[in-house]
OpenMM code with the backbone's topology and positions (N, CA, C; nanometers):
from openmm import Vec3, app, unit

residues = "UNK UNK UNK UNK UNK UNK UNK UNK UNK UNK UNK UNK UNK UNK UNK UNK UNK UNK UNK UNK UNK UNK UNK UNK UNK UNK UNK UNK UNK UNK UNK UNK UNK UNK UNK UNK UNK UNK UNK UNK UNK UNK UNK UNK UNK UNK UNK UNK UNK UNK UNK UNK UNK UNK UNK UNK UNK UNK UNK UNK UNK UNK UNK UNK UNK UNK UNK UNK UNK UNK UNK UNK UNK UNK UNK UNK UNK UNK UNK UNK UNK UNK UNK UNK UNK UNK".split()
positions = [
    Vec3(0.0842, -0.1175, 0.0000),
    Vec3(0.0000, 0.0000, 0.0000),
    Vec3(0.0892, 0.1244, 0.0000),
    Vec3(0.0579, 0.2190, -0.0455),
    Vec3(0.1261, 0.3291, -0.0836),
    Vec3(0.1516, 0.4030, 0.0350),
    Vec3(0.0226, 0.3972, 0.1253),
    Vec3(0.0554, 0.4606, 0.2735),
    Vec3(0.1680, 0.3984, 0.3307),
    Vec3(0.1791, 0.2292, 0.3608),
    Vec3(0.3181, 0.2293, 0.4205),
    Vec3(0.4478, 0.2747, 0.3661),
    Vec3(0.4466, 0.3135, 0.2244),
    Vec3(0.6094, 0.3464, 0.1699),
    Vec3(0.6263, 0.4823, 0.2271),
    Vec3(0.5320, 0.5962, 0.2653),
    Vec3(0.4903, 0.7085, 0.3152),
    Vec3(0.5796, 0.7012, 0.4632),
    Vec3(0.4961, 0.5912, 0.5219),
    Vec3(0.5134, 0.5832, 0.6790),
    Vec3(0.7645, 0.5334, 0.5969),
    Vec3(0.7623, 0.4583, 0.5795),
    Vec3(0.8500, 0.3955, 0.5967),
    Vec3(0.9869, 0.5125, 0.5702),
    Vec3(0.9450, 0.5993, 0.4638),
    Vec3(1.0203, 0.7307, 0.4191),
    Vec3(1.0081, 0.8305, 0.5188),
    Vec3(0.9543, 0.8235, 0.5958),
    Vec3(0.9226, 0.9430, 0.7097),
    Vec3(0.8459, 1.0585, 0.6636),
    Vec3(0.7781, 1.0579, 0.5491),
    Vec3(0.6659, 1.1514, 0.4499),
    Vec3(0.5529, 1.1272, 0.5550),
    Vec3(0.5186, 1.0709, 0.6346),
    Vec3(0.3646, 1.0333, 0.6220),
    Vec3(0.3195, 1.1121, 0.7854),
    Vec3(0.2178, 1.1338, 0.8116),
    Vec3(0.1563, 1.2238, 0.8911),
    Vec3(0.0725, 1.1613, 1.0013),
    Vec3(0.0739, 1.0138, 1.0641),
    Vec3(-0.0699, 0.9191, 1.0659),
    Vec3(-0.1043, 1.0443, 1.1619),
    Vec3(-0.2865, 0.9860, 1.1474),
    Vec3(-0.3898, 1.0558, 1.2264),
    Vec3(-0.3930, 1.1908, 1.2520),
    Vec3(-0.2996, 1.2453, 1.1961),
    Vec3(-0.3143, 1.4100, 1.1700),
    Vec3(-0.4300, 1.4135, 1.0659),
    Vec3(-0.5243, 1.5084, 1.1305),
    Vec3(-0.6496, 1.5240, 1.0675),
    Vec3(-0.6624, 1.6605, 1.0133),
    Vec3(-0.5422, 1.7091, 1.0129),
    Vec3(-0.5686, 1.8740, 0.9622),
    Vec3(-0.4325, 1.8953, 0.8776),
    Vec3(-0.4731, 1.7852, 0.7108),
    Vec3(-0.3886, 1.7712, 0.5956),
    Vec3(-0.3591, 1.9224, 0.5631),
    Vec3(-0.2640, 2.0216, 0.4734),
    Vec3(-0.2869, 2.1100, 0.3782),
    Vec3(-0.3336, 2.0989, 0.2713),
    Vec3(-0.3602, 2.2270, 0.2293),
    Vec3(-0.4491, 2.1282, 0.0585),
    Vec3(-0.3776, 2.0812, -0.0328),
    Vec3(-0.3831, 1.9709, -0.1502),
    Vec3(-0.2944, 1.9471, -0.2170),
    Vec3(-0.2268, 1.8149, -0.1560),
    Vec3(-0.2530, 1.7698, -0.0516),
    Vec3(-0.1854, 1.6998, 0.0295),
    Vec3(-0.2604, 1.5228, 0.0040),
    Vec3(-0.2039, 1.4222, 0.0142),
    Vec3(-0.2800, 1.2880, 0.0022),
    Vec3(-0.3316, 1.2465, 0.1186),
    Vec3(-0.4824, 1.2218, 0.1121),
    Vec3(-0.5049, 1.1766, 0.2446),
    Vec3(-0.5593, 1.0350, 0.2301),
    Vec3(-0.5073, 0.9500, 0.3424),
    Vec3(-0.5616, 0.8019, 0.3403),
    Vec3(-0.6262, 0.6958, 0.4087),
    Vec3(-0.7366, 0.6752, 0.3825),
    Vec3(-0.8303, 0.5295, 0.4878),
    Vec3(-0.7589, 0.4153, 0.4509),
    Vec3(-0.7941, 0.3626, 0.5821),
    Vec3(-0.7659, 0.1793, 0.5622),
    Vec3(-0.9014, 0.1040, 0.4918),
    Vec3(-0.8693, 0.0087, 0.4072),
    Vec3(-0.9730, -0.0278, 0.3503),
    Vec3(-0.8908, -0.1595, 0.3267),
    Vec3(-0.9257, -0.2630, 0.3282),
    Vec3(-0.9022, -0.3950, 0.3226),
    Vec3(-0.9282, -0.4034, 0.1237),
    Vec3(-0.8623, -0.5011, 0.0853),
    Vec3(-0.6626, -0.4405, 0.1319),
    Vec3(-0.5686, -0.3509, 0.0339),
    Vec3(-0.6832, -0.2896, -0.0348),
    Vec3(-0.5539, -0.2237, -0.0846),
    Vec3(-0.5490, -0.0635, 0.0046),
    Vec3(-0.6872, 0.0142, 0.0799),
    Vec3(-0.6527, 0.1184, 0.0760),
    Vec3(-0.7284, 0.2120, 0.0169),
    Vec3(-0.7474, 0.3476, 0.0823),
    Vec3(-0.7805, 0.4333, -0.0012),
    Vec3(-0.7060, 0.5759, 0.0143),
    Vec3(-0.7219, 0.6055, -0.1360),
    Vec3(-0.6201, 0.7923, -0.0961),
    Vec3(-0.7308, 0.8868, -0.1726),
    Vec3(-0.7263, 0.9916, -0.1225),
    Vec3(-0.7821, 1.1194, -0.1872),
    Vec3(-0.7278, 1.2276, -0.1988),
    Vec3(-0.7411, 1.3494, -0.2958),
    Vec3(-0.6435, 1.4719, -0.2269),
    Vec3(-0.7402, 1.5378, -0.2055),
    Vec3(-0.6703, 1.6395, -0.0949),
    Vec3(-0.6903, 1.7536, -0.0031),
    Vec3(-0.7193, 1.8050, -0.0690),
    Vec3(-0.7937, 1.9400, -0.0408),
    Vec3(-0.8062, 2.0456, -0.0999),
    Vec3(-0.8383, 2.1533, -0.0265),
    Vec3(-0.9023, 2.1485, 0.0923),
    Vec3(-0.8648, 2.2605, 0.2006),
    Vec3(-1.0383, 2.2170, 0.2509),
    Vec3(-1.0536, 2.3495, 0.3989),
    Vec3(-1.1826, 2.3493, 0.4101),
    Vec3(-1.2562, 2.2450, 0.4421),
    Vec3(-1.1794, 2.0802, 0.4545),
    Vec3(-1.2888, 1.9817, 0.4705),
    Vec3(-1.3309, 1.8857, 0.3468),
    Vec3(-1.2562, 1.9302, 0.2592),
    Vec3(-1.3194, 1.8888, 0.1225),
    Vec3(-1.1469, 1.8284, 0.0278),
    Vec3(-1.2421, 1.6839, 0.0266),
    Vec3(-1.1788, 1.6017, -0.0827),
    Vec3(-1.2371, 1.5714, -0.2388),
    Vec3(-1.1158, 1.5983, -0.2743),
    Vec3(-1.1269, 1.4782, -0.4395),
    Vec3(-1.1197, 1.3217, -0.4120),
    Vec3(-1.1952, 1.2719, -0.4259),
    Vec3(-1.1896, 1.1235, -0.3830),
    Vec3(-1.2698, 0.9957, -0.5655),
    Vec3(-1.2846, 0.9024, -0.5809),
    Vec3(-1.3549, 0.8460, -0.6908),
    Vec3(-1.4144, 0.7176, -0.6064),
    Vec3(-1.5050, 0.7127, -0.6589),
    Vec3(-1.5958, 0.5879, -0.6447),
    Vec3(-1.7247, 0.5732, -0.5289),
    Vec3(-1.6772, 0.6986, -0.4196),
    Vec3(-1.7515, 0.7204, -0.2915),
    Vec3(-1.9003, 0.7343, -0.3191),
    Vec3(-1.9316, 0.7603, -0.3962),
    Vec3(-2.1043, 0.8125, -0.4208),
    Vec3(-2.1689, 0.6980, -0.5683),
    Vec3(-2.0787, 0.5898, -0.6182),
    Vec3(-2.1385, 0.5731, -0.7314),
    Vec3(-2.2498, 0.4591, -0.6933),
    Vec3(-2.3181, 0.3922, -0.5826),
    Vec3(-2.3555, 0.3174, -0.5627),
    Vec3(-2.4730, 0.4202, -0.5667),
    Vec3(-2.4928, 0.5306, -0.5005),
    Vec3(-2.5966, 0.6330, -0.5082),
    Vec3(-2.6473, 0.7159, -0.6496),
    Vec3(-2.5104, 0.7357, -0.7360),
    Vec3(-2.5548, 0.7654, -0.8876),
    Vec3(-2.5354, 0.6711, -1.0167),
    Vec3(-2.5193, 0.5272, -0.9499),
    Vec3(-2.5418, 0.4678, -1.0502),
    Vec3(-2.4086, 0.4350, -1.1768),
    Vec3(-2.3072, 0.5238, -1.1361),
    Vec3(-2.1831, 0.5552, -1.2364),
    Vec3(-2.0810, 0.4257, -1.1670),
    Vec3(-2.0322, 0.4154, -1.2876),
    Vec3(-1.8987, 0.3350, -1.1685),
    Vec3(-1.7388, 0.4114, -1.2109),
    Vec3(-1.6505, 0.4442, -1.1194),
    Vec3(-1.5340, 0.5309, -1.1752),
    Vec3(-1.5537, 0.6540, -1.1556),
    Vec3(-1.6391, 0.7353, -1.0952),
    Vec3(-1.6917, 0.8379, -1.0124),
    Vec3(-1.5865, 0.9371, -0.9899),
    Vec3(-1.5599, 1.0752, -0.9945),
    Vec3(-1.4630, 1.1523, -0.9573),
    Vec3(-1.5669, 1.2482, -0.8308),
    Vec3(-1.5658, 1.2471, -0.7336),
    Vec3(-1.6385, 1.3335, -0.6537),
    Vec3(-1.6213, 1.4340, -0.5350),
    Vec3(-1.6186, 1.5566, -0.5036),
    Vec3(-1.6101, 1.7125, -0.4611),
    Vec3(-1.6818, 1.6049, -0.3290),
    Vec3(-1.6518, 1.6095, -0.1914),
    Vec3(-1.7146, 1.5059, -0.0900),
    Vec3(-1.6169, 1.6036, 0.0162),
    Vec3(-1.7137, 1.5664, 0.1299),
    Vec3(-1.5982, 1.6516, 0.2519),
    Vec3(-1.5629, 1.5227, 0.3048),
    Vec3(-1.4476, 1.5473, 0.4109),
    Vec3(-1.3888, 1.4455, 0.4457),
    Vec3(-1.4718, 1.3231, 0.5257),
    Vec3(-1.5093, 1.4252, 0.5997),
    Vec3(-1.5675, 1.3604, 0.6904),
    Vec3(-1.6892, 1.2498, 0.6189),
    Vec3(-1.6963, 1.2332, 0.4923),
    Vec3(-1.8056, 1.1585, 0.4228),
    Vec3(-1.7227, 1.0333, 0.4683),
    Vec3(-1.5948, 1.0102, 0.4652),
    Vec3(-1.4988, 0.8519, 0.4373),
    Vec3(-1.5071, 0.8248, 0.5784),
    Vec3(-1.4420, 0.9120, 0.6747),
    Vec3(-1.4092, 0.8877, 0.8047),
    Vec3(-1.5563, 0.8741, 0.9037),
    Vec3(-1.6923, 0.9116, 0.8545),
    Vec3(-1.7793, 0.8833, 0.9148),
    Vec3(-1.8807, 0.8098, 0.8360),
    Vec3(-1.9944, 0.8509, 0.9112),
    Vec3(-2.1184, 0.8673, 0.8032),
    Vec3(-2.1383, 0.6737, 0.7866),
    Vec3(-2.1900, 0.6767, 0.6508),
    Vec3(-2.2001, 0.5578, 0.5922),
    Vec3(-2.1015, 0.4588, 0.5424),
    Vec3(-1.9759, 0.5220, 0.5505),
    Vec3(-1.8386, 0.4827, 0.4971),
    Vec3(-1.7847, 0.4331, 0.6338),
    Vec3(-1.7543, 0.5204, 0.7573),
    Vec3(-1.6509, 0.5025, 0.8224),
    Vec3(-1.5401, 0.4270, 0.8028),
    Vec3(-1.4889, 0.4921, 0.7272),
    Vec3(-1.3870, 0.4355, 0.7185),
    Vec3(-1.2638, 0.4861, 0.7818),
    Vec3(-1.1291, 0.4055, 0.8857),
    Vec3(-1.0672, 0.4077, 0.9626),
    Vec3(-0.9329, 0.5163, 0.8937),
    Vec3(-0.9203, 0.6487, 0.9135),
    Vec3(-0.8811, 0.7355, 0.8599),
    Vec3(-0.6927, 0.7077, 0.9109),
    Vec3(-0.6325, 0.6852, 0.8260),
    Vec3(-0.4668, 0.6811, 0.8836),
    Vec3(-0.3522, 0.7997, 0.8713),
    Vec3(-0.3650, 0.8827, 0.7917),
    Vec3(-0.3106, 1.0168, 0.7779),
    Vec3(-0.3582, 1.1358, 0.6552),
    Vec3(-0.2312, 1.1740, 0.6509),
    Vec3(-0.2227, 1.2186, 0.5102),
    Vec3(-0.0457, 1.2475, 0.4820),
    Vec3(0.0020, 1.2726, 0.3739),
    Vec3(0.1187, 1.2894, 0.3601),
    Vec3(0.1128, 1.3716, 0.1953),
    Vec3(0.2205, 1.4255, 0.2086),
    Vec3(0.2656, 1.5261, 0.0496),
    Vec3(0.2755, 1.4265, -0.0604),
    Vec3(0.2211, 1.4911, -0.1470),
    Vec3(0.2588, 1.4718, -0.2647),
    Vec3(0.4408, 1.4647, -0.3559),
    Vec3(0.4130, 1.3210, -0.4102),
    Vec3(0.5876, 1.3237, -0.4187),
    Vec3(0.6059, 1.2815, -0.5699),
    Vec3(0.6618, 1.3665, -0.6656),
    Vec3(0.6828, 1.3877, -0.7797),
    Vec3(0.8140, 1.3104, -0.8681),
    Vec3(0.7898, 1.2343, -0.9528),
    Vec3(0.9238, 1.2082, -0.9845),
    Vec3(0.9988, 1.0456, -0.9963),
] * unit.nanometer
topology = app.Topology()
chain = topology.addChain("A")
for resn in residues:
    res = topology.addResidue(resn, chain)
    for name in ("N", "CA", "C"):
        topology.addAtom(name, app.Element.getBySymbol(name[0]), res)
């Protein structure tokens, strides 16, 4: 999973819940994982979170965070870490 190469490089942030924008943020999800980016304010770019509700599959969706980490998802939130280029 991409989060542990994060943790293992010393990039990674766990359970810091107050990412910058631009920043990758990531749930545990059996087993591969999930990432979204930041974007400030509460609000992620995330895909697939809403398509069971619109019917789409491959979904790109504007969602606040708190949609993954609570709600109907809860899903078990593990950090966030920067974006790494290259």
């Amino acid at each position: 999973m991409q989060w542990e190469h994060y943790v293992d490089v010393g990039l990674a942030h766990p359970g810091d819940s107050e990412p910058p924008p631009g920043a990758l943020v990531f749930w545990d999800t059996d087993p591969f994982g999930h990432v979204a980016v930041y974007l400030g304010d509460g609000e992620v770019v995330t895909n697939d979170l809403y398509d069971a509700v619109t019917g789409r599959h491959g979904g790109v969706y504007l969602a606040p965070m708190s949609d993954l980490s609570g709600g109907y998802w809860n899903l078990p939130y593990l950090g966030w870490a920067p974006p790494v280029y290259g």
